[in-house]
PQR file of N, CA, C, O and H, with PARSE charges and radii, in Angstrom:
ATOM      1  N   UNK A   1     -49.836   1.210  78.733 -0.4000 1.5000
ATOM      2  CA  UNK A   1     -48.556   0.791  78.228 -0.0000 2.0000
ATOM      3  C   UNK A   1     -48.365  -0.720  78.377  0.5500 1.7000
ATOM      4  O   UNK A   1     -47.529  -1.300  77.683 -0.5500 1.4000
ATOM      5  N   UNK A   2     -49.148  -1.390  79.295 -0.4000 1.5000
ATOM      6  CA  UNK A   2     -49.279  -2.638  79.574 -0.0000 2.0000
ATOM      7  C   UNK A   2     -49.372  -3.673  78.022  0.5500 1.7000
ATOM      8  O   UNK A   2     -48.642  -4.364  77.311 -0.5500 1.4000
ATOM      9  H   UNK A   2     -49.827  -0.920  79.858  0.4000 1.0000
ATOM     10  N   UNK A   3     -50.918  -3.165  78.128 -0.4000 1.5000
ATOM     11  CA  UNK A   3     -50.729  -3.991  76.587 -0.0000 2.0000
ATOM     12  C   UNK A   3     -49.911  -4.089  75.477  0.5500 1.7000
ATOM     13  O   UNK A   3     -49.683  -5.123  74.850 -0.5500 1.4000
ATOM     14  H   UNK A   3     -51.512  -2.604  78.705  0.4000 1.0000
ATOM     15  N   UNK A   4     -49.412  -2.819  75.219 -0.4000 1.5000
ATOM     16  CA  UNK A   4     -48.582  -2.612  74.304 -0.0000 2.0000
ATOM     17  C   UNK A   4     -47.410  -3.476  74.411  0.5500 1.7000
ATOM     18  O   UNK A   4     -46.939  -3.794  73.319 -0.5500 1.4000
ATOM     19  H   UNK A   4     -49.597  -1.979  75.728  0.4000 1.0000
ATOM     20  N   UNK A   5     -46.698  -4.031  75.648 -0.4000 1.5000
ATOM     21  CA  UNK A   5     -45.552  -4.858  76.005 -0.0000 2.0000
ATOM     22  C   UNK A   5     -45.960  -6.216  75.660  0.5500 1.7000
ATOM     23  O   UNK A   5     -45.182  -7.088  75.273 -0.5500 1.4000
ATOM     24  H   UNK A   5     -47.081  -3.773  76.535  0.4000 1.0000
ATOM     25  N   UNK A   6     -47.297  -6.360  75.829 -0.4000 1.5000
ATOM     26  CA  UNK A   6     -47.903  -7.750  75.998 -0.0000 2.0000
ATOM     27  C   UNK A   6     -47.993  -7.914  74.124  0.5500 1.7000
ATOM     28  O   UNK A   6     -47.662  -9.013  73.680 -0.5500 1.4000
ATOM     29  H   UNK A   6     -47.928  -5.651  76.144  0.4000 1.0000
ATOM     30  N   UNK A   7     -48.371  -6.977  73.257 -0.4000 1.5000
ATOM     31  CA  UNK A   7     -48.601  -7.563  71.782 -0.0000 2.0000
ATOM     32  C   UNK A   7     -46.777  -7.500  71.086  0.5500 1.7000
ATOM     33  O   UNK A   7     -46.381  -8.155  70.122 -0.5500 1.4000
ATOM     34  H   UNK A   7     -48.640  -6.084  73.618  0.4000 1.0000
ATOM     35  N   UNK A   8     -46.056  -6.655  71.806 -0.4000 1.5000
ATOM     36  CA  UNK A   8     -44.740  -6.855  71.465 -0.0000 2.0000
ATOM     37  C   UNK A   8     -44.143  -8.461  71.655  0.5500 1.7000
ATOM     38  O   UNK A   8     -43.730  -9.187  70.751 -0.5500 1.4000
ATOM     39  H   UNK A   8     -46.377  -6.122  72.589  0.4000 1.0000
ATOM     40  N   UNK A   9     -44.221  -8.740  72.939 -0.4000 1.5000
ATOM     41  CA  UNK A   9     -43.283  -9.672  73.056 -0.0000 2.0000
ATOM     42  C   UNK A   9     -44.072 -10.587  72.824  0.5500 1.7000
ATOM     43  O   UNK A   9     -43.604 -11.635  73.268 -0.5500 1.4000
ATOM     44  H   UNK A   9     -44.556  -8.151  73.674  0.4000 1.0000
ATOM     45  N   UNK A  10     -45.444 -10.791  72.153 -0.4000 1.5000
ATOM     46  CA  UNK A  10     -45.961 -12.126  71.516 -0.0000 2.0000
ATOM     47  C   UNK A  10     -45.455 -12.163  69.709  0.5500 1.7000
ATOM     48  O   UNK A  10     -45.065 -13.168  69.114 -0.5500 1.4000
ATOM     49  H   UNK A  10     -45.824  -9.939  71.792  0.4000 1.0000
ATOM     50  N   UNK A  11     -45.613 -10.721  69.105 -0.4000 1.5000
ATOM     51  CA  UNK A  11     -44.922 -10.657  67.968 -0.0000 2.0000
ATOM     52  C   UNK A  11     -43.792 -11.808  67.711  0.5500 1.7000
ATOM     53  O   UNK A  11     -43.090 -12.380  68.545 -0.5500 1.4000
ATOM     54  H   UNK A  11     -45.930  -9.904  69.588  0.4000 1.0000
ATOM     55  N   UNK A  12     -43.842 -11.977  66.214 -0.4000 1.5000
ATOM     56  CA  UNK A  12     -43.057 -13.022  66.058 -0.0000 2.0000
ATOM     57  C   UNK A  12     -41.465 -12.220  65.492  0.5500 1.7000
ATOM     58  O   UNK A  12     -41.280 -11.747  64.371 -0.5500 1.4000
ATOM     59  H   UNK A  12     -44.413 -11.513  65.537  0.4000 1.0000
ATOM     60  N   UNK A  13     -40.527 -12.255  66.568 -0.4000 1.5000
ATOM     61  CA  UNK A  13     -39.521 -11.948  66.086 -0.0000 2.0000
ATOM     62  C   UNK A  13     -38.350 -12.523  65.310  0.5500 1.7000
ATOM     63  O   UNK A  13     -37.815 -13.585  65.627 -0.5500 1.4000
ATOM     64  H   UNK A  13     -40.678 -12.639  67.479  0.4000 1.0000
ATOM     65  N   UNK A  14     -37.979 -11.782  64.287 -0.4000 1.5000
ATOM     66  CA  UNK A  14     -37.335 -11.919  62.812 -0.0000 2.0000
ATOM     67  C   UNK A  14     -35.819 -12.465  63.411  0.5500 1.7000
ATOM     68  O   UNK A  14     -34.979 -11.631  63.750 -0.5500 1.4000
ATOM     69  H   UNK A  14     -38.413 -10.919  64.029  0.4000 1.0000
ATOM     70  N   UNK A  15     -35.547 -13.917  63.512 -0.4000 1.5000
ATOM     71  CA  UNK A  15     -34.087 -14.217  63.836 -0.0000 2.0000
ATOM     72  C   UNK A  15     -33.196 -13.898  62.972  0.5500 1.7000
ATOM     73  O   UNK A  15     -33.421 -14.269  61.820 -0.5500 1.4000
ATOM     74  H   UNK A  15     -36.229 -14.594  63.237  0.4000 1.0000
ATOM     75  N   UNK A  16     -32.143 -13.258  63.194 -0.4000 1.5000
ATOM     76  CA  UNK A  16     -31.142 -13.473  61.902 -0.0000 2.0000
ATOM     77  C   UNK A  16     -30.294 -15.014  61.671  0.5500 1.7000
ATOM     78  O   UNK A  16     -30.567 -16.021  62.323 -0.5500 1.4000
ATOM     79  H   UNK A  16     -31.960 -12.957  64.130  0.4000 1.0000
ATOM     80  N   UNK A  17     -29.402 -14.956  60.784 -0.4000 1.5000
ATOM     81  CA  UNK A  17     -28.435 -16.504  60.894 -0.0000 2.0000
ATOM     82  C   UNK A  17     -27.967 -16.921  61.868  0.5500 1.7000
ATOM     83  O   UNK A  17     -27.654 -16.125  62.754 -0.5500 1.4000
ATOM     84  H   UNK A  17     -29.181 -14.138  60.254  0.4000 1.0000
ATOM     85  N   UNK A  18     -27.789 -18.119  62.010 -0.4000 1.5000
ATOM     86  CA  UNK A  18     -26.990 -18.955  62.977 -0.0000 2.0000
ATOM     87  C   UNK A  18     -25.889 -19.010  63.407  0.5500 1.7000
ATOM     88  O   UNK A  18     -25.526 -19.421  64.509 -0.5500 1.4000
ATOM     89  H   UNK A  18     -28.043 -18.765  61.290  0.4000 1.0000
ATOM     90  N   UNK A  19     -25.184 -18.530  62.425 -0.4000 1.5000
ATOM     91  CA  UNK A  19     -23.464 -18.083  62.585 -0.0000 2.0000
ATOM     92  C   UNK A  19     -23.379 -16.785  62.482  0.5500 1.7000
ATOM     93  O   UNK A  19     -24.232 -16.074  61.951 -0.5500 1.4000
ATOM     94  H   UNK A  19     -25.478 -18.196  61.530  0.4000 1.0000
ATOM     95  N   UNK A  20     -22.176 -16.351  63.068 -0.4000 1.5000
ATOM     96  CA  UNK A  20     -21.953 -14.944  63.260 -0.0000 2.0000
ATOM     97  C   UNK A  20     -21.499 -14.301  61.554  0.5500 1.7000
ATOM     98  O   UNK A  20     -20.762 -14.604  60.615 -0.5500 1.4000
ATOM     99  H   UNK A  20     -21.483 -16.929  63.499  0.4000 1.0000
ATOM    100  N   UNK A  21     -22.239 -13.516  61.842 -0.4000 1.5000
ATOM    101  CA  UNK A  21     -21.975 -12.442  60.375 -0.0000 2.0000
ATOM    102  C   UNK A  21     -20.603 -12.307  60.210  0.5500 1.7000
ATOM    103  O   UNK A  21     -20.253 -12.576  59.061 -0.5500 1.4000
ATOM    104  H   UNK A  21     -22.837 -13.269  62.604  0.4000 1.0000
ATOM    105  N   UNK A  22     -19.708 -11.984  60.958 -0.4000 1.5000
ATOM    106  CA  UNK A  22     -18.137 -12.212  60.241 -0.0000 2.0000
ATOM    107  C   UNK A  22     -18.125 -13.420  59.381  0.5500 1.7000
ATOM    108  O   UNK A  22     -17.655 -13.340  58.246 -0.5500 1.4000
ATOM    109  H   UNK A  22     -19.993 -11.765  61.891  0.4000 1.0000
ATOM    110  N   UNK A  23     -18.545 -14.392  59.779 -0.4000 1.5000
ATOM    111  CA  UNK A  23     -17.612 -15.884  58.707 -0.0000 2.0000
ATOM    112  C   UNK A  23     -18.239 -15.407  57.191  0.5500 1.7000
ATOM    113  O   UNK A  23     -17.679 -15.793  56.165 -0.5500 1.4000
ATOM    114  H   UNK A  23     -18.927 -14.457  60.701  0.4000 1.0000
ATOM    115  N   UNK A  24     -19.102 -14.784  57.153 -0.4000 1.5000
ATOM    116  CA  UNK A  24     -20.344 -14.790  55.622 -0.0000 2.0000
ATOM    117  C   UNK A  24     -18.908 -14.636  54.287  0.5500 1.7000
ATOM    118  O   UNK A  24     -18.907 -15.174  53.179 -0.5500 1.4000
ATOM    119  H   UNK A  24     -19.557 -14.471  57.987  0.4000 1.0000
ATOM    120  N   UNK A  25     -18.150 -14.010  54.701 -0.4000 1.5000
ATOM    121  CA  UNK A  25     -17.207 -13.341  53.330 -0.0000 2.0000
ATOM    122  C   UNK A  25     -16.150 -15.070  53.266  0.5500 1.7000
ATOM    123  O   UNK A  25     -15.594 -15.596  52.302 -0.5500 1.4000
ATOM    124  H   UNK A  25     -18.151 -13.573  55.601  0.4000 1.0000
ATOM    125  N   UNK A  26     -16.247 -15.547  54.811 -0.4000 1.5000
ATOM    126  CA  UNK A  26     -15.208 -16.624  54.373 -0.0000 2.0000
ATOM    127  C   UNK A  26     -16.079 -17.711  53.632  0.5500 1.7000
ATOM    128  O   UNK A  26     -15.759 -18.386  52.654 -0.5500 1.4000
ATOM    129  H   UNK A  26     -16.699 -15.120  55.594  0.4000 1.0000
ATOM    130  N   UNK A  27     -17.107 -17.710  54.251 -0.4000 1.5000
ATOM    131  CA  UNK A  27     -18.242 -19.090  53.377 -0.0000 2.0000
ATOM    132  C   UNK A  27     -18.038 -19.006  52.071  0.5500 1.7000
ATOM    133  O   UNK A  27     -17.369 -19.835  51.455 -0.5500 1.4000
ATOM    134  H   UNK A  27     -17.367 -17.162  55.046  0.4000 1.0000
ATOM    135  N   UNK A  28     -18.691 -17.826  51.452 -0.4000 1.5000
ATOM    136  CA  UNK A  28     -18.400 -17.574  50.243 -0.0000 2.0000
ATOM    137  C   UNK A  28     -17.264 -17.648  49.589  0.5500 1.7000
ATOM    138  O   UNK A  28     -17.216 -17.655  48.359 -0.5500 1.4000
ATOM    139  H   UNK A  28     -19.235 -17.152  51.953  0.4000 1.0000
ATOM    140  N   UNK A  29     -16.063 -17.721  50.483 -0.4000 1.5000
ATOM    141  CA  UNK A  29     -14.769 -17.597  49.760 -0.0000 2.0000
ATOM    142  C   UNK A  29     -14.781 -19.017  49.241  0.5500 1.7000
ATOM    143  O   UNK A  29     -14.698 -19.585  48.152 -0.5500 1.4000
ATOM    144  H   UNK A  29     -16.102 -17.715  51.482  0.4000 1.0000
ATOM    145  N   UNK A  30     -14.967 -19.433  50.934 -0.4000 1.5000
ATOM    146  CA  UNK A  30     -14.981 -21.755  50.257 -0.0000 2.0000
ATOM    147  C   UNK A  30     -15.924 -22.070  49.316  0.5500 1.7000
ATOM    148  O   UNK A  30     -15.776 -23.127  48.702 -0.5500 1.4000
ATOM    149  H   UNK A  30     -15.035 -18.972  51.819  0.4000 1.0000
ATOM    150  N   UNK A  31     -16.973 -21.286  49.049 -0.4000 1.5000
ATOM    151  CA  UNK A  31     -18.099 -21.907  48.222 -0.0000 2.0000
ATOM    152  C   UNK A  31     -17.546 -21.403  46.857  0.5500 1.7000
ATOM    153  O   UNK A  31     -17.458 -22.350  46.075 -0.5500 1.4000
ATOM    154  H   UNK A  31     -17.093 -20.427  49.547  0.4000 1.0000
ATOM    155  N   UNK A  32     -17.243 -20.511  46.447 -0.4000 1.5000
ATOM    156  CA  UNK A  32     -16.344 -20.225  44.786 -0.0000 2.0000
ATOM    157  C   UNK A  32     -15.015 -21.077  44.833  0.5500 1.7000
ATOM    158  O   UNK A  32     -14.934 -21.965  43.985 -0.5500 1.4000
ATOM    159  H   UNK A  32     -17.314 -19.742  47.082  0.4000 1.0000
ATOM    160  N   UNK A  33     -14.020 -20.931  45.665 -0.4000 1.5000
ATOM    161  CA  UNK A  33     -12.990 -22.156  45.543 -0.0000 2.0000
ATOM    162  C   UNK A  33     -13.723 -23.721  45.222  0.5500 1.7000
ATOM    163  O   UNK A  33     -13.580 -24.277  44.133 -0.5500 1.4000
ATOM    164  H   UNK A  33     -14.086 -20.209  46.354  0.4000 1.0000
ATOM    165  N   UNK A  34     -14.520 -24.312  46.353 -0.4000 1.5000
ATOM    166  CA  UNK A  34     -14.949 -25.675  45.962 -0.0000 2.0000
ATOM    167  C   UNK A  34     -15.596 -25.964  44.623  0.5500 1.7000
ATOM    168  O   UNK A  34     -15.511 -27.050  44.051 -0.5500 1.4000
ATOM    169  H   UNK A  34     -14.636 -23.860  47.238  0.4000 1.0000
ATOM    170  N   UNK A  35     -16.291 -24.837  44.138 -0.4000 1.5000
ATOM    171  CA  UNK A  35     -17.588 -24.676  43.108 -0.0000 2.0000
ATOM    172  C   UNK A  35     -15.927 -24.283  41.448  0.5500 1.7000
ATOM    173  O   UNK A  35     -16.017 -24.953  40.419 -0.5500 1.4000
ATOM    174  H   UNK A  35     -16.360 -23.954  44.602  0.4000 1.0000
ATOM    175  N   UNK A  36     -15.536 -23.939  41.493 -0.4000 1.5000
ATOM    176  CA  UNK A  36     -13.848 -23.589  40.782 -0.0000 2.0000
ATOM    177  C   UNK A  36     -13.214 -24.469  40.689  0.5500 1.7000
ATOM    178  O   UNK A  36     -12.715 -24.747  39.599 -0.5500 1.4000
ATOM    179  H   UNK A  36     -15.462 -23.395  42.328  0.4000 1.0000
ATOM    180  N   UNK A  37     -12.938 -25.454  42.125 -0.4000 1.5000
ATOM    181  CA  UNK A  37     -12.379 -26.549  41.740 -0.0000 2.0000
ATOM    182  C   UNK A  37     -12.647 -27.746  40.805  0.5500 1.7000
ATOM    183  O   UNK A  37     -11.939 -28.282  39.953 -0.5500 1.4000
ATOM    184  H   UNK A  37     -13.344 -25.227  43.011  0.4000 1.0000
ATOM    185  N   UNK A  38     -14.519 -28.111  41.456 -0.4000 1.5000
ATOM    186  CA  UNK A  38     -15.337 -28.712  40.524 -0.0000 2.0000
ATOM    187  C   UNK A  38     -15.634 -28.543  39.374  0.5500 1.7000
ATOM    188  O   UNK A  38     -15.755 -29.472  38.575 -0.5500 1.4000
ATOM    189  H   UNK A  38     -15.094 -27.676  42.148  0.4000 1.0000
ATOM    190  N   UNK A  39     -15.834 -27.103  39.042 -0.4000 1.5000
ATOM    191  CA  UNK A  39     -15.830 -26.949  37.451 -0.0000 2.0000
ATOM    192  C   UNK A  39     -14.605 -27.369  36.627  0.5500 1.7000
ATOM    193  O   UNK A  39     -14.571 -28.206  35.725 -0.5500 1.4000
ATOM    194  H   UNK A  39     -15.736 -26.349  39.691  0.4000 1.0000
ATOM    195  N   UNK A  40     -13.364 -26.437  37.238 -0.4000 1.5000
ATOM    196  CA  UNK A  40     -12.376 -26.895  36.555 -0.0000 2.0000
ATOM    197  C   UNK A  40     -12.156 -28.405  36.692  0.5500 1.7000
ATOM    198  O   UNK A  40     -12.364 -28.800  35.544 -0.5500 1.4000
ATOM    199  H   UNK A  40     -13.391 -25.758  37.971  0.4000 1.0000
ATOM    200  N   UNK A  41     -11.854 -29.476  37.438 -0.4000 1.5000
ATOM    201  CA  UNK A  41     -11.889 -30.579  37.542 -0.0000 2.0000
ATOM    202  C   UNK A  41     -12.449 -31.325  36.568  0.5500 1.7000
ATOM    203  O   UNK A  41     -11.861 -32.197  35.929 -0.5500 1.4000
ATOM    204  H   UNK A  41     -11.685 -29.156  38.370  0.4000 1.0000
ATOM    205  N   UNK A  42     -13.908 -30.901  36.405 -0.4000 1.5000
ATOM    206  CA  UNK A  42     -14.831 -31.792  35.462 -0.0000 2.0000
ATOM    207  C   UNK A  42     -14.764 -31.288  33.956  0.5500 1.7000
ATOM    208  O   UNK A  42     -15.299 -31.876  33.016 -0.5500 1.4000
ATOM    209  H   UNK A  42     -14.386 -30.192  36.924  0.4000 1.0000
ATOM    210  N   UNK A  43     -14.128 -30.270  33.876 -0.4000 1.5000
ATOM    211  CA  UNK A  43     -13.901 -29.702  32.763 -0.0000 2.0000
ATOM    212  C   UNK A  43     -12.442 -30.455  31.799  0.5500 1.7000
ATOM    213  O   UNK A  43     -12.338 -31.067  30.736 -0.5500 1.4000
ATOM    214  H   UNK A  43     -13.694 -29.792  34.640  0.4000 1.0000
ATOM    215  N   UNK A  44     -11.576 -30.030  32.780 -0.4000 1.5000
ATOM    216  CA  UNK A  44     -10.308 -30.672  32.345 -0.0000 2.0000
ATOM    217  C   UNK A  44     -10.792 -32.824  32.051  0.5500 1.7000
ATOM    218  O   UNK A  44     -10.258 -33.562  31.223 -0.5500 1.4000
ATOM    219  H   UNK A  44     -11.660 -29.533  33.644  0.4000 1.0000
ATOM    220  N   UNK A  45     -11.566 -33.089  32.756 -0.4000 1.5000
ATOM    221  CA  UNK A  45     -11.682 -35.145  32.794 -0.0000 2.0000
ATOM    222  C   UNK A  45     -12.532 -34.926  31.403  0.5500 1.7000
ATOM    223  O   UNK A  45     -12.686 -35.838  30.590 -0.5500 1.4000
ATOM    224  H   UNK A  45     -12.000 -32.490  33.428  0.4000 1.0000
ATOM    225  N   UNK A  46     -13.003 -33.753  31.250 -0.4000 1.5000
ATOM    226  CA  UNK A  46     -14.518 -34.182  29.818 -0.0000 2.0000
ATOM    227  C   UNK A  46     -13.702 -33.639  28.748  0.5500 1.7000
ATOM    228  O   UNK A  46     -14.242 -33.992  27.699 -0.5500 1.4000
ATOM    229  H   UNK A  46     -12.878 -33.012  31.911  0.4000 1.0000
ATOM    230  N   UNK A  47     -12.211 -32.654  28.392 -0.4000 1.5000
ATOM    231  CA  UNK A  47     -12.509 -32.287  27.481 -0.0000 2.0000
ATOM    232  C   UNK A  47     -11.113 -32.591  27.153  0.5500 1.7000
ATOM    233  O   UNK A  47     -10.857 -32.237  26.002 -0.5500 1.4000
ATOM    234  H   UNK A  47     -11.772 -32.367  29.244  0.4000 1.0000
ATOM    235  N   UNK A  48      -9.867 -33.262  27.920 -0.4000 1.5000
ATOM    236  CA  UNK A  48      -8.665 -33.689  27.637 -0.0000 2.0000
ATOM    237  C   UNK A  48      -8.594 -34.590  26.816  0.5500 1.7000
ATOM    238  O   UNK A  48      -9.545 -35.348  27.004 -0.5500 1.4000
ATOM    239  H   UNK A  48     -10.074 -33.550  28.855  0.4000 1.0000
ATOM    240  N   UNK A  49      -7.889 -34.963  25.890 -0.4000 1.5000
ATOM    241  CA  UNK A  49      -7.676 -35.565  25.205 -0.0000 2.0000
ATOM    242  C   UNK A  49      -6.588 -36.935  25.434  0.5500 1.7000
ATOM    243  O   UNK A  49      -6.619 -38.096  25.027 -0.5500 1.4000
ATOM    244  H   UNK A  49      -7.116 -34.347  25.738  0.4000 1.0000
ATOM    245  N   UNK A  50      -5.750 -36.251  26.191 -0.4000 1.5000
ATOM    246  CA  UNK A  50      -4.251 -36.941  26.152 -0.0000 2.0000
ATOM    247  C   UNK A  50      -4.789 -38.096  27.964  0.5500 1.7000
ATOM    248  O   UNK A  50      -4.241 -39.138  28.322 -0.5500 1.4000
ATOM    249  H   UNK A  50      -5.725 -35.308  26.521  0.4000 1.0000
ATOM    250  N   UNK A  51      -5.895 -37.401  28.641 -0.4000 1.5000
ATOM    251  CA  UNK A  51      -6.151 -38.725  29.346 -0.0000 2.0000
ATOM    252  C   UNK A  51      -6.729 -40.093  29.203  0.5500 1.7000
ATOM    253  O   UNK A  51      -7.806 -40.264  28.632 -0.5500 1.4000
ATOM    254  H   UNK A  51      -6.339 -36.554  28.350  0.4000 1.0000
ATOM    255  N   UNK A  52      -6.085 -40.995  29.673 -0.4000 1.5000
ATOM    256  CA  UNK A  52      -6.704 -42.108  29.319 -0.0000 2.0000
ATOM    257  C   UNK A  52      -7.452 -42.657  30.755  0.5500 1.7000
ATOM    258  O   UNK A  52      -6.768 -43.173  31.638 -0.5500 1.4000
ATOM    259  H   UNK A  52      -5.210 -40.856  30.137  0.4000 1.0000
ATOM    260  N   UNK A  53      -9.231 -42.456  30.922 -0.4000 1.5000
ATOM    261  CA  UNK A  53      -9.992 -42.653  31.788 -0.0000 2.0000
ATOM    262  C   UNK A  53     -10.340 -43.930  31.336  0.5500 1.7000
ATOM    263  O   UNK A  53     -10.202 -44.782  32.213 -0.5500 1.4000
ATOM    264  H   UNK A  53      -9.787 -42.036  30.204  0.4000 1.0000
ATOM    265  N   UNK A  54     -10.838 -44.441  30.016 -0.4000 1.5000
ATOM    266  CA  UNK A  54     -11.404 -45.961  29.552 -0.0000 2.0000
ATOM    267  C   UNK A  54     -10.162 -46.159  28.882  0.5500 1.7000
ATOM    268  O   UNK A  54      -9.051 -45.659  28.706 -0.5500 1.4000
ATOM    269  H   UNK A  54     -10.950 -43.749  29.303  0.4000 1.0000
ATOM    270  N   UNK A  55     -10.940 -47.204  28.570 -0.4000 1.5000
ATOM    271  CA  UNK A  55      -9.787 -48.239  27.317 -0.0000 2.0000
ATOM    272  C   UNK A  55     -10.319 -47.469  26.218  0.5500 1.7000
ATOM    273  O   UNK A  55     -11.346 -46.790  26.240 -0.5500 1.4000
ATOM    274  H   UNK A  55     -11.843 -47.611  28.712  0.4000 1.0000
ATOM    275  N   UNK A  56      -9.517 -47.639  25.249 -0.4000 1.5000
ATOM    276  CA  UNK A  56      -9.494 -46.899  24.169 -0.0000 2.0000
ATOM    277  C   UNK A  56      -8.591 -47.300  22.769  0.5500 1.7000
ATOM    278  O   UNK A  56      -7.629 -46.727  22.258 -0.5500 1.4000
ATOM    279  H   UNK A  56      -8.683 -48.190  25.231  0.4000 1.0000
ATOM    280  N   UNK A  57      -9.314 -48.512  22.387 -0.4000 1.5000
ATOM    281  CA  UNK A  57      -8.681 -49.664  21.018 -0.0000 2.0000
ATOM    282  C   UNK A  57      -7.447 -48.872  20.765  0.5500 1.7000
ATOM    283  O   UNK A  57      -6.299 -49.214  21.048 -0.5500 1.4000
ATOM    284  H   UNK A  57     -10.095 -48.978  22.803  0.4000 1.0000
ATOM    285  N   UNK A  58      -7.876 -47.652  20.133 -0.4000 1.5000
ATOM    286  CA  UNK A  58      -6.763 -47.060  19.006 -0.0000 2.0000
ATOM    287  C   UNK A  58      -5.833 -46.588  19.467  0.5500 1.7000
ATOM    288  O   UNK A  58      -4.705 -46.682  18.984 -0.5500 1.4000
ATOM    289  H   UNK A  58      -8.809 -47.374  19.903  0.4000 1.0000
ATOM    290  N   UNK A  59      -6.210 -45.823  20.776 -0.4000 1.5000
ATOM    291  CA  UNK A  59      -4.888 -45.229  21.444 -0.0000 2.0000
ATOM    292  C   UNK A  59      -3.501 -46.504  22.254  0.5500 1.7000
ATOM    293  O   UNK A  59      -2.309 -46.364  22.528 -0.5500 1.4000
ATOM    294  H   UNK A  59      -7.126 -45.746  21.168  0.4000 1.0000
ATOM    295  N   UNK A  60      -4.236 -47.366  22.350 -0.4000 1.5000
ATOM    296  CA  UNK A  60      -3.733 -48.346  23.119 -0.0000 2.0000
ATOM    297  C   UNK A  60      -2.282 -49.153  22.387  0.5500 1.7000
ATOM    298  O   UNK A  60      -2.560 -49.796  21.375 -0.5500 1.4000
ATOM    299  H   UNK A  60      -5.204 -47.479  22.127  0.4000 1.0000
ATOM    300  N   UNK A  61      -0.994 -49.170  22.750 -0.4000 1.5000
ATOM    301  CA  UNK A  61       0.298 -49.743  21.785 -0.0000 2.0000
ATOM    302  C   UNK A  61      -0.029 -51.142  22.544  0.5500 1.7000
ATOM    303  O   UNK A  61       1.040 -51.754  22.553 -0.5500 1.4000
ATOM    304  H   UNK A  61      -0.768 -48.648  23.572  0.4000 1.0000
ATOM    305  N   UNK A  62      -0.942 -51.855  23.129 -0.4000 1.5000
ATOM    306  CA  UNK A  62      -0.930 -53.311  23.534 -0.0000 2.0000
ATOM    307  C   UNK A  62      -0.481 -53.714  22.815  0.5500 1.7000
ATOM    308  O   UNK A  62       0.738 -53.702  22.987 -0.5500 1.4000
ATOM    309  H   UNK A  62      -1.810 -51.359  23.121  0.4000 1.0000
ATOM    310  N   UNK A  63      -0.983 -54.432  21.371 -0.4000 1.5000
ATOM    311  CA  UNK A  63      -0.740 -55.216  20.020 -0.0000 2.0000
ATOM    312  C   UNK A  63       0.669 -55.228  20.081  0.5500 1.7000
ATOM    313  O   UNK A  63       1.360 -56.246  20.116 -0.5500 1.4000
ATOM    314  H   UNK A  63      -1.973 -54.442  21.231  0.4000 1.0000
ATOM    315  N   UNK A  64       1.203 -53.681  20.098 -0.4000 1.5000
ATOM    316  CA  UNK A  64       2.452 -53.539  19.284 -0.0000 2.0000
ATOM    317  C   UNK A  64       3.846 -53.880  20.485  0.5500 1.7000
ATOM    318  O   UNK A  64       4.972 -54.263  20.169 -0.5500 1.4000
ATOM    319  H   UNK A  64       0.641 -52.854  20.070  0.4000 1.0000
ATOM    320  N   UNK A  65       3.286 -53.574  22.022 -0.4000 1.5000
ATOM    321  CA  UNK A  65       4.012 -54.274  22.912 -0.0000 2.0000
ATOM    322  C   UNK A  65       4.506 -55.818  23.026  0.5500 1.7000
ATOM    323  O   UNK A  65       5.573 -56.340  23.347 -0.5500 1.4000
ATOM    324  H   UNK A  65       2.371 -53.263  22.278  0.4000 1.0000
ATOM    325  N   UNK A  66       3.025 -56.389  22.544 -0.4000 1.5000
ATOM    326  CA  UNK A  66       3.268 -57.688  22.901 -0.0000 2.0000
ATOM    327  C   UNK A  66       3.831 -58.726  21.832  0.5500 1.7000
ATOM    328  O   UNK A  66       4.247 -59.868  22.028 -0.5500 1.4000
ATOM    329  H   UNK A  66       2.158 -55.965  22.283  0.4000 1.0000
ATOM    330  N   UNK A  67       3.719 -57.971  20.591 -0.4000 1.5000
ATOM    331  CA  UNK A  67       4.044 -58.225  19.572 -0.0000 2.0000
ATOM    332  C   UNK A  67       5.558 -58.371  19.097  0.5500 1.7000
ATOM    333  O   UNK A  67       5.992 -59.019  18.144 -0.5500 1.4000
ATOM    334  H   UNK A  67       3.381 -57.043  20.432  0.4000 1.0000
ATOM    335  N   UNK A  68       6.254 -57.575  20.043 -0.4000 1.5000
ATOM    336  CA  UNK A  68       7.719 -57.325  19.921 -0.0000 2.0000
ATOM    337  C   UNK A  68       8.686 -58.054  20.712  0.5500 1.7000
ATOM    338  O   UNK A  68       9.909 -57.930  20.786 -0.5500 1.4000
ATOM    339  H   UNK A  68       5.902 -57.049  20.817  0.4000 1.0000
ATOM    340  N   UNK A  69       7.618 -59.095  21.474 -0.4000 1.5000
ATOM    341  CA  UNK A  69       8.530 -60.108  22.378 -0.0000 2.0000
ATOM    342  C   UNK A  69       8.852 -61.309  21.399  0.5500 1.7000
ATOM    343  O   UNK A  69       9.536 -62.256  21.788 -0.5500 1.4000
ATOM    344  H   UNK A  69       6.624 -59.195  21.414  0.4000 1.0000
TER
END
């Protein structure tokens, strides 16, 4: 029975994760919220219309501001 203890505890044993198995459902909760936020975020800056991120000649009433002094 000797040996048998001796090839066990040289076996390479299988660790599980680092954090406790409860948090797993909250990780995932933050990783679809953050990953949701980002999509929507980058979605709404690429496909809005009515924001103004650059300059933008045509949309711009400069001319017609400065024009009226």
């Amino acid at each position: 029975m000797l040996p048998t203890r001796v090839l066990l505890n040289s076996a390479k044993k299988a660790t599980g994760p680092k954090f406790p198995v409860e948090l797993t459902p909250l990780f995932l909760a933050v990783c679809v919220a953050v990953g949701s936020g980002c999509f929507f975020t980058y979605k709404k800056l690429t496909t809005d219309d009515t924001l103004r991120l650059k300059n933008n000649p045509e949309n711009t009433g400069l001319k017609e501001i400065l024009n009226q002094k």
